[in-house]
N, C-alpha and C positions, 0 to 999 in steps of 0.2 A: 360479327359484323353488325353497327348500329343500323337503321332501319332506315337511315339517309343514306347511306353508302349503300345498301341492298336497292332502293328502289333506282339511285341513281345508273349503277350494274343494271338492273332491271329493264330501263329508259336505253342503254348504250346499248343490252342484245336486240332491242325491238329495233331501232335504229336500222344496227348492222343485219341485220336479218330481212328487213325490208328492200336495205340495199341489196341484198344476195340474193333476195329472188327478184327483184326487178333487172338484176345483170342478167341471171339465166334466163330471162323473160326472153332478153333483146339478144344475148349467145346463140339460145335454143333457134331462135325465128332466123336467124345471120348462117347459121351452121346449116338449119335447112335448105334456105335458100342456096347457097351458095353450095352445098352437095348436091342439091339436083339439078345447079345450073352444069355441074362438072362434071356428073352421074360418079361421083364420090361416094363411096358407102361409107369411108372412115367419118367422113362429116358430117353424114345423113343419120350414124349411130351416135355422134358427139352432139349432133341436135337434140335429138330424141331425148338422151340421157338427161339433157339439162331441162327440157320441158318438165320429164317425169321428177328429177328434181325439187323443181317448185313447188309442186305437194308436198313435199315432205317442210319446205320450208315456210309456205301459208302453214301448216299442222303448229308448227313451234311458233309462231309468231298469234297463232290463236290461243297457244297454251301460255305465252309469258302475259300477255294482253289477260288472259284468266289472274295469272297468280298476282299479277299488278292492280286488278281489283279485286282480291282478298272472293276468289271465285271456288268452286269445289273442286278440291284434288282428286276426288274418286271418279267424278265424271271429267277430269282432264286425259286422266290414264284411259280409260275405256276409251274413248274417242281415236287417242293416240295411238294404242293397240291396233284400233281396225284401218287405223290411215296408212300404218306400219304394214300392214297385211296387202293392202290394194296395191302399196307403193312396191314392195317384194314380188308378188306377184305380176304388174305390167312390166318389170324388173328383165325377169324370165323369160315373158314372150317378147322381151325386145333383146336378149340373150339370140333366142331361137334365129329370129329375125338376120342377123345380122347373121349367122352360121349360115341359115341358107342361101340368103345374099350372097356372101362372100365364097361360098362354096359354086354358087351359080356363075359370078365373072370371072371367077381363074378358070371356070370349065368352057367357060365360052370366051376368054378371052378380049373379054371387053375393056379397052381400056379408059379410065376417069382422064378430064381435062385438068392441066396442074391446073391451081387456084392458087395465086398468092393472095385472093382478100381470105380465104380460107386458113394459108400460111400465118396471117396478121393474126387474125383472130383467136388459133390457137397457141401463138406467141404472147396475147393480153391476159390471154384466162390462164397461161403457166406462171403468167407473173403474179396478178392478182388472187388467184386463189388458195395459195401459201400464205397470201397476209392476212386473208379474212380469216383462214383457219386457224392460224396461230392467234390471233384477235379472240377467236369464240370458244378455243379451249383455255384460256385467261381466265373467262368470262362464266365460264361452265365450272373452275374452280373453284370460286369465288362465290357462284351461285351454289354450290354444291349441285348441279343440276343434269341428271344422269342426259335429257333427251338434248340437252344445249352440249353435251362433249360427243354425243352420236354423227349430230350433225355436222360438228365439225370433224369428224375423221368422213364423213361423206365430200366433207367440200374437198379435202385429201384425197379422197379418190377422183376426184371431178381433177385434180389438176395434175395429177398421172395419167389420167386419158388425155390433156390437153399435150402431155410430152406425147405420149402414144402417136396421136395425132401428126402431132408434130412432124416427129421421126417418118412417117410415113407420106404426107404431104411433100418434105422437104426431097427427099427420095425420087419422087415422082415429077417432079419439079425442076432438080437439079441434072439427075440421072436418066432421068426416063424408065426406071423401074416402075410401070405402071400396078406390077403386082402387088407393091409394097401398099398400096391402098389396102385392098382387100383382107391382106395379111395383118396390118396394123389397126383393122375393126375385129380379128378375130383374137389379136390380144388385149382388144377392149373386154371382148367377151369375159376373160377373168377378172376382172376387176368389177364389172355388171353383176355377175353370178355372185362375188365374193357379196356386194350392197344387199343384193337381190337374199342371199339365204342368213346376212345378220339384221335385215330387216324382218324377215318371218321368223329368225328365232327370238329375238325380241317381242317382236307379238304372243309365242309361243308361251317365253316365258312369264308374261305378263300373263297368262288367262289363271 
């Protein structure tokens, strides 16, 4: 790749990467809002996730911003390591979080208010979050760039929890299966734990 098609690549991940953490900005804020107007836990962990997200995606968006001005690779990696580490780690205690939650309203029977702006919401992010991914793993091949194809199997996970969600909103909603909230944050929880331990082995591997 000549070094105008590289920097151009280069200029398109920053772009798109900007765009994807200013979505999860306004998802995370939307998701929370609107799970604890409903006392939703599936929404309240689909918040959360996309807050914690966006560190990971300011991390890459400071490292292509590095490689774009010809910056140090050695202190991008260390950087990247410990951002990996933070991001794994708050990862886990919102793993935890949501198990006790969710073990807490099926024991007491609490049931969430349907939400269809909640319904909407995780209908936008099942649509958009497939394009940006398939977008940044283009872009991560091209770049040869191990933390630009990371990211996009994370954004792949953001939009399985957006079906997750889904499935279990629509449930509660349609049916009146209030459980299916609860239930549908604790099979968030695999898909959190899976982020949560290829982010610390990543770090792991890195040291």
């Amino acid at each position: 790749m000549n070094l105008t098609a590289r920097t151009r690549d280069i200029q398109t991940a920053l772009g798109l990467e900007i765009f994807n953490v200013s979505y999860n900005i306004g998802e995370g804020i939307l998701a929370l809002a609107f799970g604890i107007a409903a006392a939703s836990l599936s929404l309240e962990a689909f918040g959360l996730d996309s807050i914690i997200e966006v560190t990971a995606g300011v991390i890459l968006i400071w490292r292509l911003n590095v490689e774009r001005r010809g910056g140090d690779d050695e202190q991008v990696e260390l950087v990247e390591h410990r951002a990996e580490k933070f991001v794994g780690i708050t990862l886990l205690a919102l793993a935890a979080y949501i198990v006790f939650q969710a073990a807490y309203t099926l024991f007491t029977r609490q049931a969430p208010d349907a939400s269809v702006a909640g319904i909407i919401l995780a209908f936008a992010s099942l649509i958009i979050m497939p394009l940006i991914a398939r977008w940044k793993l283009r872009l991560a091949e091209r770049l040869e760039s191990r933390a630009l194809r990371a990211d996009a199997f994370e954004t792949i996970a953001c939009a399985y929890l957006s079906f997750t969600l889904l499935l279990g909103l629509a449930a509660n909603y349609f049916f009146g299966w209030w459980w299916a909230d609860p239930l549908a944050a604790l099979v968030m929880v695999y898909f959190i734990v899976r982020e949560a331990r290829e982010a610390l082995g990543g770090q792991e591997n890195g040291e």
